[in-house]
N, C-alpha and C positions, 0 to 999 in steps of 0.2 A: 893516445886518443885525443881526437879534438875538442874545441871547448862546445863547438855545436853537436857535435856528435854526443858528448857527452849530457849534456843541458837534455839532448831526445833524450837519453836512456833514461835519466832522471826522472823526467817529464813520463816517459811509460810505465814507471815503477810505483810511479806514484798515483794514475790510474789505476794501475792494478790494484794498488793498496785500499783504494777510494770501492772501486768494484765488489770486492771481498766484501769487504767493509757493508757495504750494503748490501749483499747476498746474508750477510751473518745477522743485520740489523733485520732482514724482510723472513728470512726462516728459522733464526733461533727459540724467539717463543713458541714455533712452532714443535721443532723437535724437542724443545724441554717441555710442552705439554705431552708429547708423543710418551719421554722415558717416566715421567710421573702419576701417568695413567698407567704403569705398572708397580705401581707401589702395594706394598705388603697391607695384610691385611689391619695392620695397625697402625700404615702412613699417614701422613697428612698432607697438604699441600705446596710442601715448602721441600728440600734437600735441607739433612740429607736422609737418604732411600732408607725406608725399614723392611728390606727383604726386597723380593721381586715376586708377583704371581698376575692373575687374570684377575682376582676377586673382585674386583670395581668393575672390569666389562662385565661381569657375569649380574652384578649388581644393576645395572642399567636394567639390565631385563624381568629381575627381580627385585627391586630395589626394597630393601631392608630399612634404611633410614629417613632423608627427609628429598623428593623430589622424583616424583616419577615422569621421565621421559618420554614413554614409550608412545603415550597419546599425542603430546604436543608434538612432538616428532614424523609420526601420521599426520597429522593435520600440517605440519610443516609442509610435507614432500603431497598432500595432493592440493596445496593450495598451490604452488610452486609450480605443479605438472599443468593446473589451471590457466594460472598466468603463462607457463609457455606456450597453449597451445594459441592462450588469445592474443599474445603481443606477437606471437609468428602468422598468425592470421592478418591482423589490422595492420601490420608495418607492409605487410606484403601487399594489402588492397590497396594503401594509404601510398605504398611506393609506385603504383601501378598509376593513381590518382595525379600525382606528383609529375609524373611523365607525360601526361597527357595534357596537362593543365587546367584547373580551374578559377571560377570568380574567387576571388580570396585568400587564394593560395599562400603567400606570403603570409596575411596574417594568420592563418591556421598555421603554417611551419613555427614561428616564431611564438604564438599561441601554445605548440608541443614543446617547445625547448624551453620554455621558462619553468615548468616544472621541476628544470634540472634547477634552478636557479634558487626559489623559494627553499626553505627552512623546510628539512623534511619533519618535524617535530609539527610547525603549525598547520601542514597540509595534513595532516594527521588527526590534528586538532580542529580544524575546520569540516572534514567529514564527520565526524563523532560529533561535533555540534549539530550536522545537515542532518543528520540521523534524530537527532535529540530533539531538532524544531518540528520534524515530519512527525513525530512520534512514535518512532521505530526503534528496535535494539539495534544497534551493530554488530555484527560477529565476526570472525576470523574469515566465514567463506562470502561476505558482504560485504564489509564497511571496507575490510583490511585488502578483500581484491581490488575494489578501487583503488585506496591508497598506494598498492605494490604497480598499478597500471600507471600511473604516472610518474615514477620511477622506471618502468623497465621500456614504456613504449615510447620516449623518445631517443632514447637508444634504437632501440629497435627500427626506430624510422629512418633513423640517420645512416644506419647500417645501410637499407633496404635502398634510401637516396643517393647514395657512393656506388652501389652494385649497378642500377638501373641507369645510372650517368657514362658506365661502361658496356650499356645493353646497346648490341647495335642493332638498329631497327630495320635495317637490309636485311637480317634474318627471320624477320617475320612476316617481312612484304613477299620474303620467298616461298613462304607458307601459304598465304594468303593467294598468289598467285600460281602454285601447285592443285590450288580449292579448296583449302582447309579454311574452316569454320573460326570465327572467335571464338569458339569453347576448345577446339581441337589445338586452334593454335597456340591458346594456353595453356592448356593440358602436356602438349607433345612439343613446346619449342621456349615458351618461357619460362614455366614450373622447373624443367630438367637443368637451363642455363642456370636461375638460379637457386638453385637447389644449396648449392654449398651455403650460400649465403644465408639463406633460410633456417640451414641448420645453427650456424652462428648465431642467429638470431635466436635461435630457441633455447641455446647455452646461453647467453644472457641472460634470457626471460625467466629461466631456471635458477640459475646464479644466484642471480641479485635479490631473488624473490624468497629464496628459501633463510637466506641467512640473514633479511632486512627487520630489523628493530625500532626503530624511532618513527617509520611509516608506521606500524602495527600500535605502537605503545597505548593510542586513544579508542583504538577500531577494534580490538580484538573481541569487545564482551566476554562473556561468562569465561571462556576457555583459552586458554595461551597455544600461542605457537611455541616452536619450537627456543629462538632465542629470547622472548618474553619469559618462560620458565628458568630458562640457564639464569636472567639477570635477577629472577626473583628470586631463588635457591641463594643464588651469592650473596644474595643481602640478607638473608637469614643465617643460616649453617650450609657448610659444605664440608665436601667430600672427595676425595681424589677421582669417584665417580664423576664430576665434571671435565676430569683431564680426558675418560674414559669415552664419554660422551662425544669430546671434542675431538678425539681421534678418528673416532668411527666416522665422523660425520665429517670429515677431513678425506677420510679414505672415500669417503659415497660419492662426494663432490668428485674427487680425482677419478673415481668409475666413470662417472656422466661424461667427465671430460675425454678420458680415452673412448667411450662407445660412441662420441661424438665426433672426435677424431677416423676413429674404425670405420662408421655410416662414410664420413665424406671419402676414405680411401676406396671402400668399395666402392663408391658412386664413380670416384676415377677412374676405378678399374676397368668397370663395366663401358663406361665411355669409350676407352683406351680401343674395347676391346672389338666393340660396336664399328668406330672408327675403322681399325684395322681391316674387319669383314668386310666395308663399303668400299673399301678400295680394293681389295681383293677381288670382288665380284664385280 
């Protein structure tokens, strides 16, 4: 073997090693919370296992000791279903806006992406204070959906900007020159183009929103979301119910993702199929 030849092999071995490496660094806490949400009804947190049962999932729903889930978890997932429906709404008006061009534009773009930029803890802090000078309470479906909209919507725009930069505008002049209406045309030529991306956009919106903590920390009022409870149970007492917790709601996520996946295949299907017809006929 040559010494180049061998110097590659080297060189890919130890990619590989690098690769692994971090597949085991990005999933392991993962599946070791996975095998310790089955701990015996007298485990604890730590290995090693005392037995193997359900009794901590079953706890979630019943919970016997200190931290009940089952509301802030509700309130999790329709805060979350909130923020997708409205950061898939305004990234899509907002990319529509974008395209077309207005006075400002620029600074409204750069306006949306500093959000990514600031301290999510002070913008956090800075609402719960706007709340406080107004005279208002903040709560989880108030203070905290602002907070998660500044977070999910400049994603969401930035999405929506990279889709509509690939929109070719010859297929809407063909619409328009067929007699179709500006509502039609959006309806039946732009909505269906970007559809995949829309839904991208709504897994984000979902995402980021359900599992986000340092946005919420200031805004939530009286009642916790979903990770506000997890972080306040851990500072008190816990319970292999936490591993329990974090599984389920590992699996829920990964549902969203495959039903999201599933929408945009049939969306292709259907295309696929439409397609096919038109030339047919």
């Amino acid at each position: 073997m040559s010494v180049g030849r061998m110097k590659r092999s080297n060189w890919f071995y130890f990619r590989t090693v690098i690769f692994y490496a971090f597949l085991l660094f990005l999933y392991g806490p993962i599946a070791v919370m996975g095998v310790l949400s089955f701990q015996g009804e007298t485990g604890g947190l730590t290995f090693p296992m005392r037995g193997a049962s359900v009794h901590w999932f079953a706890d979630v729903f019943n919970p016997s000791y200190i931290g009940d889930f089952r509301w802030p978890w509700g309130r999790s997932v329709i805060l979350a279903l909130i923020i997708m429906f409205l950061t898939m709404t305004i990234s899509f008006l907002a990319g529509l806006a974008f395209r077309k061009g207005f006075r400002g534009n620029t600074f409204f773009f750069y306006l949306v992406v500093a959000s990514l930029i600031a301290p999510s803890i002070l913008i956090s802090l800075g609402i719960g204070r706007m709340f406080t000078s107004l005279e208002m309470q903040s709560a989880w479906w108030s203070g905290a959906l602002g907070a998660h909209l500044t977070w999910t919507l400049p994603f969401g725009v930035l999405i929506m900007l990279a889709i509509f930069s690939r929109f070719d505008p010859r297929t809407e002049e063909a619409a328009r020159d067929l007699g179709a209406t500006t509502w039609q045309t959006l309806k039946s030529v732009i909505i269906p183009i970007t559809l995949p991306g829309l839904v991208g956009v709504a897994l984000f919106g979902f995402t980021l929103s359900y599992d986000e903590y340092a946005r919420t920390s200031q805004v939530s009022g009286e009642y916790n979301t979903l990770p506000l409870e997890l972080v306040s149970v851990t500072g008190t007492a816990s319970t292999p119910a936490l591993y329990a917790i974090g599984t389920m709601t590992t699996i829920f996520s990964l549902l969203v993702i495959g039903i999201s996946f599933l929408s945009l295949f049939i969306i292709q299907k259907r295309r696929s199929g439409a397609s096919i017809g038109i030339k047919e006929s």
